[in-house]
C-alpha positions as CSV (number, residue, x, y, z in Angstrom):
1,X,0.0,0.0,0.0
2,X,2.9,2.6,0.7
3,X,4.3,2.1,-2.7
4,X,0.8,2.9,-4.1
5,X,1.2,6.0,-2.2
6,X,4.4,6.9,-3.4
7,X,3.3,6.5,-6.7
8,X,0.2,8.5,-6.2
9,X,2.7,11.7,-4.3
10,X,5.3,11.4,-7.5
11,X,2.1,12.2,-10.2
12,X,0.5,14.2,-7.9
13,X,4.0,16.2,-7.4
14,X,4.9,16.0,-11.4
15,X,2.4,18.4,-12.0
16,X,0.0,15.8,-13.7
17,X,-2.9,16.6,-11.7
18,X,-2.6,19.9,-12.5
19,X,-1.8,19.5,-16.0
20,X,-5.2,17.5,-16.3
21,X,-7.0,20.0,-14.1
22,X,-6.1,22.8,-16.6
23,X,-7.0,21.1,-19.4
24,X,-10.3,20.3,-18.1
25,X,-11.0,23.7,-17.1
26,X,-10.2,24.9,-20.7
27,X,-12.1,22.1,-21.9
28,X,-15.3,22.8,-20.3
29,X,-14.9,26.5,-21.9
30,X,-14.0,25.9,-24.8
31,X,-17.2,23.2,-25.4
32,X,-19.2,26.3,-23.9
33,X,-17.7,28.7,-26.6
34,X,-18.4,25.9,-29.6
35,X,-22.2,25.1,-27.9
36,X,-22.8,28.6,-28.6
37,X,-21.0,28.9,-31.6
38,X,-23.5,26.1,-33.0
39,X,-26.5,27.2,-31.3
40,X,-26.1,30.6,-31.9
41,X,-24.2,30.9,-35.4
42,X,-24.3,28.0,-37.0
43,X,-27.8,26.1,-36.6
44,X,-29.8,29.4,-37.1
45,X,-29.1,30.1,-41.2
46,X,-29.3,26.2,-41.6
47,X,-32.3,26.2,-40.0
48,X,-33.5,28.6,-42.6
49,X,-32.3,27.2,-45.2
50,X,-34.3,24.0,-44.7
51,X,-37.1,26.1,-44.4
52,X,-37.1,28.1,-40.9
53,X,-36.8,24.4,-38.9
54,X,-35.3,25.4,-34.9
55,X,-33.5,22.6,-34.7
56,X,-33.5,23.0,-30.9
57,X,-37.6,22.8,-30.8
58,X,-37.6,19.5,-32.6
59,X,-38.9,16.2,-31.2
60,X,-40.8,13.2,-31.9
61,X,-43.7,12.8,-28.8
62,X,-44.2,9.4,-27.1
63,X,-46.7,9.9,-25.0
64,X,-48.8,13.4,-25.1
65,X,-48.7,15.5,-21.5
66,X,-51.9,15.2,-19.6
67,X,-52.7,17.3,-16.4
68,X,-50.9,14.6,-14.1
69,X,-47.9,13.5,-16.5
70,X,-45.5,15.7,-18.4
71,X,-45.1,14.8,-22.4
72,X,-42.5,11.7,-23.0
73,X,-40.3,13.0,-26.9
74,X,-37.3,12.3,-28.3
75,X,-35.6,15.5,-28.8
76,X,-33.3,14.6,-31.7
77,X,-33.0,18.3,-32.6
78,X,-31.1,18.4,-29.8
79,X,-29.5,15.1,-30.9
80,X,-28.6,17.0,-33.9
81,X,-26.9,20.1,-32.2
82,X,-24.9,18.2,-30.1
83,X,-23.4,15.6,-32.9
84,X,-22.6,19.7,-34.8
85,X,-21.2,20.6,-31.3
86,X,-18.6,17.4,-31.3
87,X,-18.1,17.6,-34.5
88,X,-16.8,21.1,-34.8
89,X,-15.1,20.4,-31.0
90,X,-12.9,17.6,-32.7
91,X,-12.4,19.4,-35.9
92,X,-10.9,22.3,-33.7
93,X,-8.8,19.6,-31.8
94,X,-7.3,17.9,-34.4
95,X,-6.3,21.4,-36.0
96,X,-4.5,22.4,-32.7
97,X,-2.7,19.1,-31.9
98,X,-1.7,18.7,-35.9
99,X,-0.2,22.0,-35.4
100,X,1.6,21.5,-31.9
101,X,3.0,17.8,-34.0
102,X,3.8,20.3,-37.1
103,X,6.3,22.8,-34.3
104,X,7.3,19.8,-32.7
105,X,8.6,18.1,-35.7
106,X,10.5,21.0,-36.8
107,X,12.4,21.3,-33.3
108,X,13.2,17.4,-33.5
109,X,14.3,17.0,-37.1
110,X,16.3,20.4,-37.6
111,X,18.5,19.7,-40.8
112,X,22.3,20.2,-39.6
113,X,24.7,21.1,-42.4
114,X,27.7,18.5,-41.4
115,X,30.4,17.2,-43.9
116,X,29.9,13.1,-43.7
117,X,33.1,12.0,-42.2
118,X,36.3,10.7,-44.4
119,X,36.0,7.0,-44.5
120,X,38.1,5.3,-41.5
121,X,41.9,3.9,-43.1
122,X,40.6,0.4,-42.6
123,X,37.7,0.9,-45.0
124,X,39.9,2.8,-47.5
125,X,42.5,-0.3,-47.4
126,X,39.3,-2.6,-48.0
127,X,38.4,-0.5,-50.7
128,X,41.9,-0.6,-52.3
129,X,41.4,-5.1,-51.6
130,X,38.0,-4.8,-53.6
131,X,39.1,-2.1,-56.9
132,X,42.7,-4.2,-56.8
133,X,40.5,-7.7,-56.9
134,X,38.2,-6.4,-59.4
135,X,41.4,-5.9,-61.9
């Protein structure tokens, strides 16, 4: 159990927890920011342009309401603005971690301008062996 605890202190310490608590926090923000973006942007003009349709107002209903029971629908307009909401959320995504891979890449594979090496005087003797046996 104490080396479960260890463990635990070292990602705790790392700045893991933190790292993940960030990223969640921006996360949460930035799905805010795209549920309004396609709520408030996005669904509107394509709503018009299949002929004034509020996506958000659109349901199928089970059961009608009655005075004792509420109505039982399927909201799949809501279905629909949520599947535009992930979809734009992991467009955005991909973008941002194909360009953190794009800067990465160039740090890693930086071209260096060296002169190869003159060949070792063993491998210039072998070479001699081969061109000599070759005549």
């Amino acid at each position: 159990m104490s080396s479960f605890i260890r463990e635990f202190k070292e990602f705790a310490v790392k700045g893991n927890v933190v790292d993940i608590a960030v990223g969640m926090i921006i996360g949460v923000a930035f799905g805010k920011i795209i549920s309004s973006f396609v709520n408030d942007i996005v669904m509107p003009p394509i709503g018009m342009l299949v002929g004034g349709v509020d996506f958000q107002n659109l349901s199928y209903v089970l059961r009608e309401a009655t005075e004792a029971k509420e109505a039982v629908t399927i909201n799949y307009g809501m279905f629909i603005n949520n599947v535009i909401d992930f979809v734009i959320i992991a467009f955005f995504i991909f973008v941002a971690i194909k360009a953190m891979n794009r800067l990465t890449r160039k740090e890693e594979v930086a071209p260096e301008l060296t002169v190869p090496a003159a060949p070792s005087a063993e491998v210039e003797l072998l070479t001699d062996i081969r061109d000599l046996l070759r005549k």
